[in-house]
KOLRO-669804 format. One line per field, with one value per residue (C-alpha): y, x, z; residue number from 1. Coordinates in nm, 2 decimals, m for minus. Layout:
# residues N
c2 = c(Y, ...);
c1 = c(X, ...);
c3 = c(Z, ...);
pos = c(NUM, ...);
# end
This chain:
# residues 67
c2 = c(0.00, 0.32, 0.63, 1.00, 1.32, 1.64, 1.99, 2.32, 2.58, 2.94, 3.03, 3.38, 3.48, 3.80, 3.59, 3.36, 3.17, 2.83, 2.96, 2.98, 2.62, 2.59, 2.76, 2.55, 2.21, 2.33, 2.49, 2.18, 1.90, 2.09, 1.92, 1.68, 1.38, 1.16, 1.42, 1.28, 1.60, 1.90, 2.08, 2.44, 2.56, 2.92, 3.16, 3.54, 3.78, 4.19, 4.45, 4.80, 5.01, 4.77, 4.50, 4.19, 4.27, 3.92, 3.54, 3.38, 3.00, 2.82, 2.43, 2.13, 1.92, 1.47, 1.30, 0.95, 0.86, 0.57, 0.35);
c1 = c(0.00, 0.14, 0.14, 0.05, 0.10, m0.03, 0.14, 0.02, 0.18, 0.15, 0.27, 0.27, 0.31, 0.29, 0.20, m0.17, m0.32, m0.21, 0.19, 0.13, 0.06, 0.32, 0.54, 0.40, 0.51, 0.87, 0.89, 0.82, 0.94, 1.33, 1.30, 0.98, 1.01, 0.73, 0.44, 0.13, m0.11, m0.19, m0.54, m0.58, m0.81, m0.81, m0.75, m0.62, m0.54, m0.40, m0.56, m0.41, m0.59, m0.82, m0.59, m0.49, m0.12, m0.01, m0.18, m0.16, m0.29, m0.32, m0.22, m0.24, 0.04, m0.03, 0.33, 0.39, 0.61, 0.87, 0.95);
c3 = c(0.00, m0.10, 0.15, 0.04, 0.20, 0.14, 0.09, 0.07, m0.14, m0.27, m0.58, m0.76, m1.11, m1.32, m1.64, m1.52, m1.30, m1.47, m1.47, m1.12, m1.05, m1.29, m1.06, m0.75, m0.91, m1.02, m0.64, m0.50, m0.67, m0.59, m0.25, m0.28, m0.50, m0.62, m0.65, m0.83, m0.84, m0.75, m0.67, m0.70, m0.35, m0.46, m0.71, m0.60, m0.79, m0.75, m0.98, m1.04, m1.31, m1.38, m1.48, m1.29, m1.28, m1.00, m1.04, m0.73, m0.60, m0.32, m0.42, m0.22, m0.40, m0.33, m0.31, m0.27, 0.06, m0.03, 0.26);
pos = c(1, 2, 3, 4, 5, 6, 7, 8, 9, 10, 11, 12, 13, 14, 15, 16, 17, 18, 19, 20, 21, 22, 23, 24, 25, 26, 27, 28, 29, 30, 31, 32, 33, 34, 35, 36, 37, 38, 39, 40, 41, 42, 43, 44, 45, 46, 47, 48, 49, 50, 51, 52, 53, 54, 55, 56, 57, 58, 59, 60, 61, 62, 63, 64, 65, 66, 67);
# end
């Protein structure tokens, strides 16, 4: 039986929401090996003359723990 644990992230990007989970991943996996997915919990954004100008998510990234 495999074990999975459960890490939550924040990740910010200038370019979209999706190059921030981008981000997330890439973040992670420098320390965490063996991650199998990642849900997005919320989307945030920051606005300045009525453009979104900063993507940011909150991602719960699954990875497998090896014995």
């Amino acid at each position: 039986m495999a074990i999975h644990k459960v890490i939550e992230v924040l990740s910010q990007s200038d370019e979209s929401w999706e190059d921030a989970a981008q981000l997330a991943v890439k973040d992670a996996s420098k320390t965490v090996k063996g991650i199998k997915s990642i849900y997005i919990s919320h989307l945030q954004g920051d606005v300045e003359k009525g453009k979104i100008v900063r993507y940011r998510v909150n991602a719960k990234i699954t990875f497998e723990v090896k014995d």
